[in-house]
GUZALUM-290125 format. One record per residue (C-alpha): residue in three letters; x, y, z. Coordinates in steps of 0.02 Angstrom, whole numbers, padded with zeros to 5 digits, always signed. Layout:
BEGIN
ALAXYZ
...
// end
This chain:
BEGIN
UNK+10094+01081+16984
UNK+10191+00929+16922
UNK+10346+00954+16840
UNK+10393+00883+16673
UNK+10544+00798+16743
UNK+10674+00798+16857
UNK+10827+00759+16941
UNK+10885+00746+17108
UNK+11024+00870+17113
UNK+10881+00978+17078
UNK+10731+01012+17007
UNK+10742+01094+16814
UNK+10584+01127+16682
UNK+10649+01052+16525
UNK+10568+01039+16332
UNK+10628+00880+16274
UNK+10633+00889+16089
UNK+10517+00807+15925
UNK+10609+00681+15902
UNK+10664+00626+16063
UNK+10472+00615+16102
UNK+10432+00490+15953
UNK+10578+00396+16039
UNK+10514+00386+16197
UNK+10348+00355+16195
UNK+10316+00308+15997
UNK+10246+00435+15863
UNK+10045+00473+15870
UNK+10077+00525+15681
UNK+10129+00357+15636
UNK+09975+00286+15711
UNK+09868+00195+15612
UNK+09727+00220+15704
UNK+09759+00396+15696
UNK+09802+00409+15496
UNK+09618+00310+15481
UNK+09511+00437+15577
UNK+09614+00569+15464
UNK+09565+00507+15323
UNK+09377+00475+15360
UNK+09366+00657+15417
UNK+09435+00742+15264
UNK+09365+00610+15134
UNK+09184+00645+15245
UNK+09227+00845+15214
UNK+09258+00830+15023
UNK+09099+00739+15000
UNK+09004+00855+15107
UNK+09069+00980+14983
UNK+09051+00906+14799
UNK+08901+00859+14856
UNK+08840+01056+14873
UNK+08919+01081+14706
UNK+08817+00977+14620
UNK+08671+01018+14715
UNK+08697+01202+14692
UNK+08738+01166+14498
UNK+08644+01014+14438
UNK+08481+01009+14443
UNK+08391+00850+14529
UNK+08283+00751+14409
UNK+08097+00787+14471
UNK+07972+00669+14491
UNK+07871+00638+14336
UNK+07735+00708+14332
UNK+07572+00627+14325
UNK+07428+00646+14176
UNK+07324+00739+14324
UNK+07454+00844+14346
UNK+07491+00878+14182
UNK+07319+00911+14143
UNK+07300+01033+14279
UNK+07478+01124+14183
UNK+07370+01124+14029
UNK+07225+01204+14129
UNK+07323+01333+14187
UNK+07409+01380+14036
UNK+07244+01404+13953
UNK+07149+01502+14059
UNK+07271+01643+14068
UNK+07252+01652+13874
UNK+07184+01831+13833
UNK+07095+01897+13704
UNK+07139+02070+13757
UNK+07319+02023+13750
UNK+07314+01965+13580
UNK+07207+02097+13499
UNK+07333+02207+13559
UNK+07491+02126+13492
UNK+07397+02110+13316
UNK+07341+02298+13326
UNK+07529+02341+13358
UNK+07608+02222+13232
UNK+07497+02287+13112
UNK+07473+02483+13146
UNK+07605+02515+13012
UNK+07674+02419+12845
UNK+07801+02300+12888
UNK+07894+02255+12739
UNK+08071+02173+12775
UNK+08212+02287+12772
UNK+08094+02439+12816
UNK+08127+02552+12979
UNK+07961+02471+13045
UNK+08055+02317+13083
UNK+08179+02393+13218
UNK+08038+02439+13321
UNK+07964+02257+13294
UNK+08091+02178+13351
UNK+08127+02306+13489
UNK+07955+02276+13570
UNK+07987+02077+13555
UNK+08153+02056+13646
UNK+08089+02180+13773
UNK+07941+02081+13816
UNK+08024+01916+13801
UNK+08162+01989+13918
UNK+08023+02026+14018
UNK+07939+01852+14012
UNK+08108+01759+14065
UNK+08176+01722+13901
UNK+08356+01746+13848
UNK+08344+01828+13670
UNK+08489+01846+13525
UNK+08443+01937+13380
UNK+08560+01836+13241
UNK+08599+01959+13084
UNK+08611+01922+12890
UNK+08667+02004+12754
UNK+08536+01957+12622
UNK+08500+01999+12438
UNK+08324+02088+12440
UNK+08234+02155+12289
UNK+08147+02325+12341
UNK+08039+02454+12216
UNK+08102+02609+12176
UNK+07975+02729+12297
UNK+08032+02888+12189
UNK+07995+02770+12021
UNK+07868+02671+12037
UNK+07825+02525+11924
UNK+07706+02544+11769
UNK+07581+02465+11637
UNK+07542+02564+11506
UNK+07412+02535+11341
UNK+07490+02607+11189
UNK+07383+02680+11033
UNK+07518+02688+10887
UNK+07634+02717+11026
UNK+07540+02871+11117
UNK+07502+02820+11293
UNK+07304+02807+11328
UNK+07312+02720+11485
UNK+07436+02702+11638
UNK+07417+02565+11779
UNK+07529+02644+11913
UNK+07623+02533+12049
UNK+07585+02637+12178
UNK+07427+02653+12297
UNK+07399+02755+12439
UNK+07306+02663+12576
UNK+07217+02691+12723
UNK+07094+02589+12841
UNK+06942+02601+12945
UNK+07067+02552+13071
UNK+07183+02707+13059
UNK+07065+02808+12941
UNK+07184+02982+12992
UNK+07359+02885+12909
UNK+07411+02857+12748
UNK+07522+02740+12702
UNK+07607+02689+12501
UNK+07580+02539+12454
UNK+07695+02481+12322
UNK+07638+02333+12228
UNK+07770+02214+12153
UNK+07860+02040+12110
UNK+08004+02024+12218
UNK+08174+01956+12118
UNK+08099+02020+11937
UNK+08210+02115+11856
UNK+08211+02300+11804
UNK+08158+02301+11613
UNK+08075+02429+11457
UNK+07980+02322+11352
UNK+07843+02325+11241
UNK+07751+02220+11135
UNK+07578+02121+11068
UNK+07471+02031+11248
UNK+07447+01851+11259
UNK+07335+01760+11387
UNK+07411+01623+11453
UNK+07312+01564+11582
UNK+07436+01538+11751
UNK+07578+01508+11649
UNK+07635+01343+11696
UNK+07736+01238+11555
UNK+07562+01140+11524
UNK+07466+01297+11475
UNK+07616+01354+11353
UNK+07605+01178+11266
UNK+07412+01216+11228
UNK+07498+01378+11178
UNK+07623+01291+11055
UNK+07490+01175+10992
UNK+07401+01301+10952
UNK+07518+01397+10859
UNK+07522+01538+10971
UNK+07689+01625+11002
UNK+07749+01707+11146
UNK+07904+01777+11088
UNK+07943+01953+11103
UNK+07770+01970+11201
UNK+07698+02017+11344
UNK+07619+01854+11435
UNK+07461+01897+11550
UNK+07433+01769+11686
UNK+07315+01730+11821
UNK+07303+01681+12007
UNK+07417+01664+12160
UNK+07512+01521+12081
UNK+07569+01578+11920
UNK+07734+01590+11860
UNK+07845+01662+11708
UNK+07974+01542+11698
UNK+07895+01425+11530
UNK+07835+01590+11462
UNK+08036+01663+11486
UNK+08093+01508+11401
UNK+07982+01520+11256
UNK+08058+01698+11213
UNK+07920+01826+11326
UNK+08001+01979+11365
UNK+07891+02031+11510
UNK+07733+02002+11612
UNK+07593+02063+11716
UNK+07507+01951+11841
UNK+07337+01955+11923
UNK+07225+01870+12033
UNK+07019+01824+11977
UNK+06871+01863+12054
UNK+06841+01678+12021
UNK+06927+01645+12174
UNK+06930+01809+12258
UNK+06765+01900+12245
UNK+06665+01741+12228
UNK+06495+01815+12274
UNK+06528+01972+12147
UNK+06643+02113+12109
UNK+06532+02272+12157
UNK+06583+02382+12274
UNK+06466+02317+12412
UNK+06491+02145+12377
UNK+06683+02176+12414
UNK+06810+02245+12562
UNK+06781+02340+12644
UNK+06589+02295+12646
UNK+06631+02112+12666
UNK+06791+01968+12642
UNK+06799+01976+12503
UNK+06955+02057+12377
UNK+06902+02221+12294
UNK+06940+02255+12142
UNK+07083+02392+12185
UNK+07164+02272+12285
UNK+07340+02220+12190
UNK+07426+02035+12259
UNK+07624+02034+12287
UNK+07750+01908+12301
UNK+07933+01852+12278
UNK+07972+01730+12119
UNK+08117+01616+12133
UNK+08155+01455+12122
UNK+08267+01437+12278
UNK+08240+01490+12459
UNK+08354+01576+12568
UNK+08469+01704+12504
UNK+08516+01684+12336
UNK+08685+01721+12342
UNK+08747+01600+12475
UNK+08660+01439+12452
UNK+08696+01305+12555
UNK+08786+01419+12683
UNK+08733+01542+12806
UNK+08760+01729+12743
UNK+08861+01805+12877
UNK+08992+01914+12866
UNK+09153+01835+12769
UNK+09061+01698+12647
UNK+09074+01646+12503
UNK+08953+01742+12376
UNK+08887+01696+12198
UNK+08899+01834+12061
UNK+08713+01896+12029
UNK+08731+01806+11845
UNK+08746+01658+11935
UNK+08600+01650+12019
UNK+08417+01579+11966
UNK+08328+01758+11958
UNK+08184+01779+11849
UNK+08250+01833+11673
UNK+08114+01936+11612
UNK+08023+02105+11726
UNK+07836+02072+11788
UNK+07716+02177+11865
UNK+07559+02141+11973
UNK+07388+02211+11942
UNK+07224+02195+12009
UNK+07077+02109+11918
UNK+06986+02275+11876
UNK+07161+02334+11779
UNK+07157+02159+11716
UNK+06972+02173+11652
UNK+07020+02324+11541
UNK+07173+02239+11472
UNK+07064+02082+11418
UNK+06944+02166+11367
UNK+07032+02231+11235
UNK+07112+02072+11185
UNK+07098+01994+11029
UNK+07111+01807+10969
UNK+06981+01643+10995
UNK+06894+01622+11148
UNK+07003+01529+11295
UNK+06937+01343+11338
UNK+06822+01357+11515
UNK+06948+01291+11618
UNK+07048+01445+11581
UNK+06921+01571+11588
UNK+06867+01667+11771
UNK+06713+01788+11808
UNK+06776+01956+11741
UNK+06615+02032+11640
UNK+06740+02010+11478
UNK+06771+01872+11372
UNK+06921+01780+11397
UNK+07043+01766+11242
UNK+07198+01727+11198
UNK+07278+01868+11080
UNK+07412+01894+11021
UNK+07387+02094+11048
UNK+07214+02183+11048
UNK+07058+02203+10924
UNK+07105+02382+10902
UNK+07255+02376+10769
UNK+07413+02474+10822
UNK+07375+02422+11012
UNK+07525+02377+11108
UNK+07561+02365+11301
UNK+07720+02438+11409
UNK+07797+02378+11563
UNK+07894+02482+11659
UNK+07990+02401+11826
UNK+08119+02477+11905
UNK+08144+02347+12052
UNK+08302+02335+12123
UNK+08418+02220+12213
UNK+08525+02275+12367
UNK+08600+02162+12495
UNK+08525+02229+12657
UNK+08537+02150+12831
UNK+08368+02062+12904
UNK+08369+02006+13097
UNK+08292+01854+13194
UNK+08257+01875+13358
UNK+08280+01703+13459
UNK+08209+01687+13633
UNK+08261+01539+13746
UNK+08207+01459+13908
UNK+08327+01319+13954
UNK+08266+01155+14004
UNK+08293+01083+14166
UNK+08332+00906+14143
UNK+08371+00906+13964
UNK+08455+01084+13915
UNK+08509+01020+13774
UNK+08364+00953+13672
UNK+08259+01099+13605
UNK+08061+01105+13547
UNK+08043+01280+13431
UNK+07901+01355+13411
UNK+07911+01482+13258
UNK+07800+01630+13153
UNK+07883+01768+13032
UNK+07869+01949+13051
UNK+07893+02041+12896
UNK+07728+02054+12796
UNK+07686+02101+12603
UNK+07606+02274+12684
UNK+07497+02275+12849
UNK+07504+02063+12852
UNK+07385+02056+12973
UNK+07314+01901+12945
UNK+07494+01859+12864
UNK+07590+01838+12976
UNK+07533+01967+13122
UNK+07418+01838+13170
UNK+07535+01724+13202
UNK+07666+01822+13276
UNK+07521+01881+13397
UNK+07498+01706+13456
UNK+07691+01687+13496
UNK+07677+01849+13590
UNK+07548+01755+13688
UNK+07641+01587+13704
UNK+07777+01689+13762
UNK+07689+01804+13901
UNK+07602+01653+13954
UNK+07765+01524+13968
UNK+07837+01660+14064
UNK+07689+01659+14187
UNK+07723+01482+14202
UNK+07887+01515+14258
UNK+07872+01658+14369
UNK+07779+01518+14469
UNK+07911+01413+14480
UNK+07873+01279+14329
UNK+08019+01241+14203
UNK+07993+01153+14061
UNK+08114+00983+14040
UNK+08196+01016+13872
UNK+08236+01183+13825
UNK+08103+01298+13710
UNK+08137+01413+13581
UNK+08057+01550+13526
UNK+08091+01600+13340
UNK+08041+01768+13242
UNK+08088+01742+13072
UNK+08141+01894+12942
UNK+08113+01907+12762
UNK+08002+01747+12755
UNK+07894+01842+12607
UNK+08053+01832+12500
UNK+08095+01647+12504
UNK+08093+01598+12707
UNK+08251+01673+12691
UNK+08257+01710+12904
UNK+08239+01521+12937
UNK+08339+01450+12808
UNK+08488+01537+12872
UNK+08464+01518+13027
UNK+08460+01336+12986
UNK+08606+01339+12885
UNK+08727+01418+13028
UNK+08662+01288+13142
UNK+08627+01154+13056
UNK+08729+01031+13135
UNK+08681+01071+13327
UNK+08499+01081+13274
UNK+08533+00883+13204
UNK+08593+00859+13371
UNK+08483+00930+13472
UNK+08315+00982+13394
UNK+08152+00871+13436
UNK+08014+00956+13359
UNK+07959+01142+13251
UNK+07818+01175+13281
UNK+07743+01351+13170
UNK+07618+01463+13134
UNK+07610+01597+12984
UNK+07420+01641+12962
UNK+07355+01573+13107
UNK+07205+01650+13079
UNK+07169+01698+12902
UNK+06986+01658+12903
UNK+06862+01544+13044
UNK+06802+01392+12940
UNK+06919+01249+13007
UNK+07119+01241+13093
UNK+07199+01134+12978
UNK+07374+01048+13021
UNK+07502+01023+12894
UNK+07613+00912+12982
UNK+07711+00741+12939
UNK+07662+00556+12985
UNK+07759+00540+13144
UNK+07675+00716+13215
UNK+07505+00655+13166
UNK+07468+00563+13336
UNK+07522+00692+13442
UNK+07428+00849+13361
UNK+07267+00725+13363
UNK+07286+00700+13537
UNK+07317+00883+13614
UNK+07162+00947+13475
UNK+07034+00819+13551
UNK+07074+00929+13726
UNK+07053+01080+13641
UNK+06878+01151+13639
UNK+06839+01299+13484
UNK+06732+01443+13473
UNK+06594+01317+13391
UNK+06630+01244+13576
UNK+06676+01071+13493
UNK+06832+01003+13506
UNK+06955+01049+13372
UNK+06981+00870+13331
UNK+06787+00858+13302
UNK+06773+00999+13182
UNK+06916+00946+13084
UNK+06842+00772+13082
UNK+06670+00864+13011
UNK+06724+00981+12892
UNK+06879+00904+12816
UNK+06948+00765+12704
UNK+06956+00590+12802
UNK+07119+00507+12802
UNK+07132+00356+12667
UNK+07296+00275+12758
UNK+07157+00306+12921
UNK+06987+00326+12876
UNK+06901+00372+13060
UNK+07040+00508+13078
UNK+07044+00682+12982
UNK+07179+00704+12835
UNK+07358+00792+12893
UNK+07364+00889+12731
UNK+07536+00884+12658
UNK+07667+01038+12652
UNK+07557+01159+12520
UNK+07581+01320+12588
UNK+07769+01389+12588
UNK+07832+01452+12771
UNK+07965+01423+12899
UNK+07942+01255+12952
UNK+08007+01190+12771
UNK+08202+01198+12831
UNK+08159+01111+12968
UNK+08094+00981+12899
UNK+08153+00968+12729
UNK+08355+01013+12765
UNK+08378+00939+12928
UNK+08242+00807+12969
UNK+08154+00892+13090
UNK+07968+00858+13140
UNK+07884+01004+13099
UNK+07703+01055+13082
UNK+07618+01216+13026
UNK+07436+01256+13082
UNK+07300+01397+13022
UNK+07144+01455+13011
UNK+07079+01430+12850
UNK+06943+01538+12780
UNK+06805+01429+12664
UNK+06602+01388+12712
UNK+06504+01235+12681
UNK+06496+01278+12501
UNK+06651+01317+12455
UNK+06721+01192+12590
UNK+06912+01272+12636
UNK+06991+01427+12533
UNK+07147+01532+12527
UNK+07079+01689+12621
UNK+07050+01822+12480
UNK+07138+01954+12531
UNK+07306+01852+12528
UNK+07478+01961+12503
UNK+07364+02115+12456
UNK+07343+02306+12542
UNK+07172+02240+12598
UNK+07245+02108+12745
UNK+07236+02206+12911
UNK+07187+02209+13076
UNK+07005+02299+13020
UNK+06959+02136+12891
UNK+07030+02026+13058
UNK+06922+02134+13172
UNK+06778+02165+13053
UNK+06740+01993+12954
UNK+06854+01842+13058
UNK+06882+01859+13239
UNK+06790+01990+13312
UNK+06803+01954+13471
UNK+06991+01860+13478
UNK+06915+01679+13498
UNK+06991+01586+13347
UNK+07181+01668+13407
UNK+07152+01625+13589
UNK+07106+01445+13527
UNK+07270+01435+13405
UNK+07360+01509+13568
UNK+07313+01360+13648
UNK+07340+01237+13518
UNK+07506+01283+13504
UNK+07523+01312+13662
UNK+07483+01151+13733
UNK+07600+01075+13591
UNK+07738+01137+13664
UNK+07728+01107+13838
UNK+07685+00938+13780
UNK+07834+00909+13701
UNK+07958+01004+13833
UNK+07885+00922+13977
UNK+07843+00707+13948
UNK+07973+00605+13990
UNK+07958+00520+13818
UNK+07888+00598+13664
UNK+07741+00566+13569
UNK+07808+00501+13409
UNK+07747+00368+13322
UNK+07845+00289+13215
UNK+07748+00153+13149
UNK+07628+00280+13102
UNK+07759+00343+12974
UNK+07845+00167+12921
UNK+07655+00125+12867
UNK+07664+00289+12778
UNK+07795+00287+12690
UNK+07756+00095+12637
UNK+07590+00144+12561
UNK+07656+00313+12467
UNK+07784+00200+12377
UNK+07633+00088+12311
UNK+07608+00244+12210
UNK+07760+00243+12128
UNK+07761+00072+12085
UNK+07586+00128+11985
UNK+07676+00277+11915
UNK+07850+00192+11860
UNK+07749+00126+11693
UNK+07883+00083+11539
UNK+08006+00109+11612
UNK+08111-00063+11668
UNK+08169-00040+11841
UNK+08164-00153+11965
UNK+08090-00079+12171
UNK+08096-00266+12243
UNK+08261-00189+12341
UNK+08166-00047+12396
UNK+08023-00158+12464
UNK+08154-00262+12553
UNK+08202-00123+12650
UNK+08038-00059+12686
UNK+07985-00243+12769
UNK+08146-00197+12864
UNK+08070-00028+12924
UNK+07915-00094+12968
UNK+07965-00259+13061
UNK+08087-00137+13174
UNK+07958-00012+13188
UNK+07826-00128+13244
UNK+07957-00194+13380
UNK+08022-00031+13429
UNK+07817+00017+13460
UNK+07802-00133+13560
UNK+07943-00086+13671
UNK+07881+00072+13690
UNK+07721+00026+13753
UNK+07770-00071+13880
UNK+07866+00074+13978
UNK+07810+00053+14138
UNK+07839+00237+14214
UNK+07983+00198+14314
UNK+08137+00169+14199
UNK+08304+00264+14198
UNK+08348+00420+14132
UNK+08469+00347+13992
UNK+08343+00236+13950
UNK+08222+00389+13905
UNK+08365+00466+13827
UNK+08377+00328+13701
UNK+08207+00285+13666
UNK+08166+00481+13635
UNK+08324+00494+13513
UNK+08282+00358+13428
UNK+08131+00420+13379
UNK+08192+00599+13343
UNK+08319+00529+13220
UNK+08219+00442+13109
UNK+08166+00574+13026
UNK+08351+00617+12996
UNK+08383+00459+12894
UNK+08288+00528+12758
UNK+08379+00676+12734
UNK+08492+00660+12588
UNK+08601+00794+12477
UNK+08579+00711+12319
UNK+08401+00728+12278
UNK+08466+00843+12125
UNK+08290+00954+12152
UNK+08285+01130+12108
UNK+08293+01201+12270
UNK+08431+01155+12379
UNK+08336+01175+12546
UNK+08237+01030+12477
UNK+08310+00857+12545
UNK+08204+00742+12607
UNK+08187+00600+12526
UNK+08004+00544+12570
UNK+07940+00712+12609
UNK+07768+00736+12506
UNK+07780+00888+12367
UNK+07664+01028+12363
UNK+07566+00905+12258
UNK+07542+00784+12398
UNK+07665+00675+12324
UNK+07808+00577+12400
UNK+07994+00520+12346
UNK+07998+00701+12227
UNK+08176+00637+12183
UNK+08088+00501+12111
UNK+07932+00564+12009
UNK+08046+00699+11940
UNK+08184+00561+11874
UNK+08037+00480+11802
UNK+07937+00634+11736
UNK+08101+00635+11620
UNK+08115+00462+11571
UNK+08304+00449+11639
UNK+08279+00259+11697
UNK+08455+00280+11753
UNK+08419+00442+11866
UNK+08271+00344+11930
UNK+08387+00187+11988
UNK+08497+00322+12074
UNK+08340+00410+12158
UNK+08271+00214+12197
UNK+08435+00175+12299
UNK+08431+00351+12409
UNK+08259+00297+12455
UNK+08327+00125+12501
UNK+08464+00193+12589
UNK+08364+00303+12696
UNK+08235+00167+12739
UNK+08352+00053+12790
UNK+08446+00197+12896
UNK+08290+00225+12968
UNK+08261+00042+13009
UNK+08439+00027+13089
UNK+08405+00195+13193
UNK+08242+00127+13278
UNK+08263-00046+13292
UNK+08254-00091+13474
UNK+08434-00074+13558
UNK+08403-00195+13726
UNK+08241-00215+13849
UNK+08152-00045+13906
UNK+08186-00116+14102
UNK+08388-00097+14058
UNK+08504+00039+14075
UNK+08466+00089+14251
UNK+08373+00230+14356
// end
């Protein structure tokens, strides 16, 4: 071997040291060379690495996917609809009462975040502690005939029910207004028709008094409030065979021999003039808020009691007075008169209620499947579980559907599909006593839902009856729902779209298209919409014929509603469900999965344009000036017409910011109507265009003016301004659809 040095006195092994080394023969760590292949090496390392990161943890943008494929999606999703499936989520939802705050309820929601567990969702079930009104089971409520005070005939609040569908179970059924208070009183009857503040001016003008008497009114719609004013101290509601029983009131003619509402059936509901719970408005009631004093709130003043129209019958037939006009009259085998008290002298009538109010805690149950691209922008699709007694048709119809949605999203998944923005599943509580569920879940997160919310889309009675689907929805939704219901084939085997287009109202902003009634019918996609700006639509099955053309189905909020008149007289063999399954359905995938969203917002600048012609019409005497508000709306509709431009000539192949923007423009529009000084009655309500439940826009507006306050109507006149030009500002086109990169 060669030594490492030497000398010639004699040869030694030596270790020369560090130092003396970089010396010698110069330093390889001070090599240049050497420091550059370091650094290539570790720099190629650490990108090696973060690059696994965020391919383990970010997930890759796919490849759009094309209208084939998203057809075949849509395929797929509705041929593993099942009738069986849904026949036996309505038998289950509806085997047993369901009232809110009943022990029914924990096994509801039980068997939903089970199965949604089950289908892949993630599911929080949200508490609030709510103020509920609830009968007294041990007392129940009373009307009572007096003869020189002797009793001669009782109405009792209490029924015991059973089915052809569970003819071996009895359940009580406790008939009652939710929110009236517990009261003794006694006094002379008075007809008054539904007991809005018109009918008690015919009242005045007639010289009829309704102080210190009991008020009779009459259908789904009425209310106490004008009659409370006026000095009533109680009253007793009921519901016609004019609109209920409309081919007779025998027994045959009647449930359980047909549709129709017998005449033992007794309809319940919640008055109030706010929704959500009534002691936290405005806030979410969880645990540590702020709470009004029950004097505080808007509760009816005066108790009130339901009965059915064969109770009714006996009362009016007693009645004394002059003959009602027509318009006031029903089909009762009785003449309809006004009072005050009865023919018999001496004749009085008692109401007994012995409601009560208790705050109680009512759950949601939230399901979630996160988005892959966009996490954080969420479609919700929404029904409510608690019913007036079996609620099939109300809401167990609905909530059947999401069950289906849900088991049927989760196939999806299991083979390998995720949607692009995140979907929500929502099971509202205690919607039957003013949406209370939604509103506060709204209220808690109202500010992320601003954020990040693109589109509600519900169903409460999704299947109440088989004449037509209708769609109450807003402008900017109208396009879209269109679209996905011209896919859609019913059990008539036309397309939904068709049907509609048959047996309904044609537009008059869009006379080829069918009419997107307005918001009419009360349910959970109000807060969406009318707090936070939402788009939100709400689609059923309405009941009605060719005759009649579409009706409220008539057993509505009574004992009568379950899964035997579902079974028996609507959807015997699951097709109308399975084809609202797949409406809504197809709604949401469409609106998790397209790269940009199917808003149009020209649609609703037109819209809103041609509702405020109206008001112009309406503002009459009164001397204030809209030329401002016009000005803005030219401003809306020239950005609008841009922005639509834009957007049509997307190409396919633009960046993912670029998306981004264009979809929250459109999203956001909606927001710039949403104002808190509307000054309506209800709190939840304000939107400043929204139509009313008269199919009426800018309600800030037409109320100001329905009281002559020119001043409130200048104030209501610049919101509406405000908002349009918001809106006009939010959409106007921000730079070329080609910039912003890939």
């Amino acid at each position: 071997m060669i030594p490492l040095s030497y000398s010639d006195d004699m040869m030694v092994e030596t270790s020369p040291s560090i130092k003396e080394k970089c010396a010698s023969k110069g330093c390889m760590l001070k090599s240049p060379r050497i420091r550059i292949v370091i650094i290539v090496v570790v720099t190629a390392v650490l990108a090696i690495v973060i690059g696994f990161l965020i391919g383990y943890f970010v997930p890759k943008p796919r490849k759009e996917d094309s209208d084939e494929e998203r057809k075949d999606m849509h395929d797929k999703f509705e041929s593993l609809v099942s009738a069986e499936e849904l026949e036996r989520e309505l038998r289950f939802f509806t085997s047993e009462p369901h009232v809110t705050g009943s022990k029914r309820h924990k096994t509801l929601i039980d068997h939903m975040e089970t199965k949604w567990r089950e289908y892949g969702f993630d599911v929080e079930i949200p508490e609030y502690q709510v103020l509920l009104s609830v009968p007294q089971v041990d007392q129940p409520n009373t009307v009572e005939i007096l003869d020189n005070g002797v009793v001669k005939h009782t109405i009792l609040g209490k029924i015991n029910v059973t089915t052809k569908a569970e003819p071996k179970r009895s359940f009580p059924y406790f008939p009652f207004i939710a929110y009236a208070p517990p009261g003794d009183v006694e006094g002379e009857l008075v007809y008054c028709n539904a007991g809005q503040e018109d009918d008690l001016l015919m009242l005045d003008r007639m010289n009829i008094s309704v102080k210190d008497r009991i008020v009779l009114l009459k259908g789904h719609g009425a209310g106490v409030s004008a009659a409370a004013k006026r000095g009533a101290v109680g009253a007793i509601l009921f519901v016609d065979p004019q609109s209920v029983a409309r081919e007779g009131a025998g027994a045959k003619q009647t449930y359980p021999y047909t549709s129709w509402m017998s005449k033992q059936a007794v309809f319940s509901k919640a008055i109030s003039q706010r929704n959500g719970d009534k002691l936290t408005p405005h806030i979410p009631a969880i645990t540590g808020m702020y709470r009004l004093s029950r004097n505080e709130t808007d509760l009816p003043s005066i108790p009130v009691q339901p009965i059915s129209y064969e109770d009714a019958s006996n009362l009016l037939n007693r009645l004394g007075g002059d003959e009602v006009p027509w318009d006031w009259r029903g089909t009762l085998n009785v003449t309809y008169r006004f009072g005050p008290g009865f023919t018999k002298p001496g004749t009085k009538v008692r109401l007994r209620v012995h409601n009560k109010l208790e705050v109680r805690s009512i759950y949601n149950v939230i399901g979630t499947m996160s988005g892959q691209e966009e996490p954080d922008r969420y479609v919700l699709v929404g029904n409510h579980r608690d019913a007036i007694f079996f609620g099939a048709a109300d809401a167990s119809s609905g909530s059947a559907t999401l069950m289906e949605v849900a088991r049927l999203l989760g196939e999806l998944k299991n083979d390998g599909w995720r949607p692009r923005r995140t979907i929500k599943l929502c099971s509202w509580g205690a919607e039957e006593f003013g949406l209370i569920g939604s509103v506060e879940w709204v209220e808690e997160h109202s500010k992320l839902l601003m954020d990040r919310a693109v589109v509600y889309w519900n169903t409460d009675v999704a299947v109440g009856g088989n004449y037509v689907l209708i769609a109450q929805a807003c402008p900017i939704l109208a396009e879209a729902i269109f679209q996905r219901m011209k896919t859609i084939n019913g059990p008539d085997k036309k397309t939904l779209y068709n049907s509609l287009l048959e047996k309904f109202s044609k537009s008059v902003d869009n006379p080829e298209e069918p009419w997107t009634i307005p918001y009419l019918f009360f349910s959970d996609y109000l807060p969406f919409y009318m707090s936070i700006g939402v788009p939100a639509a709400d689609f059923s099955y309405f009941y009605g014929d060719e005759k009649n053309g579409m009706l409220l189905y008539p057993v509505y909020h009574t004992q009568e509603d379950s899964y035997y008149w579902i079974k028996k007289f609507v959807d015997p063999e699951f097709a109308y469900l399975s084809t609202m399954t797949k409406l809504i359905g197809g709604l949401a995938l469409d609106f998790s999965d397209t790269a940009v969203l199917n808003f149009n917002v020209l649609r609703y600048a037109k819209a809103v344009k041609k509702s405020f012609k109206e008001i112009d019409v309406m503002m009459g005497s009164l001397n204030v000036s809209t030329t401002f508000v016009h000005h803005a709306l030219e401003k809306f509709m020239k950005a609008s017409t841009l922005f639509h431009s834009e957007k049509n000539k997307l190409a396919g192949d633009e960046g993912q910011l670029v998306l981004r923007r264009i979809n929250d423009q459109m999203v956001r529009v909606e927001r710039a109507f949403i104002s808190p000084y509307l000054r309506l009655d209800d709190p939840m309500m304000q939107h400043v265009y929204s139509r009313n439940f008269q199919g009426k826009s800018f309600p800030g507006v037409i109320e100001a003016m329905e009281r002559g306050n020119a001043a409130e109507v200048k104030k209501q006149l610049s919101l509406v301004a405000e908002a349009v030009l918001s809106a006009a500002d939010i959409i106007r086109p921000v730079v070329s659809s080609k910039q912003g990169g890939k």
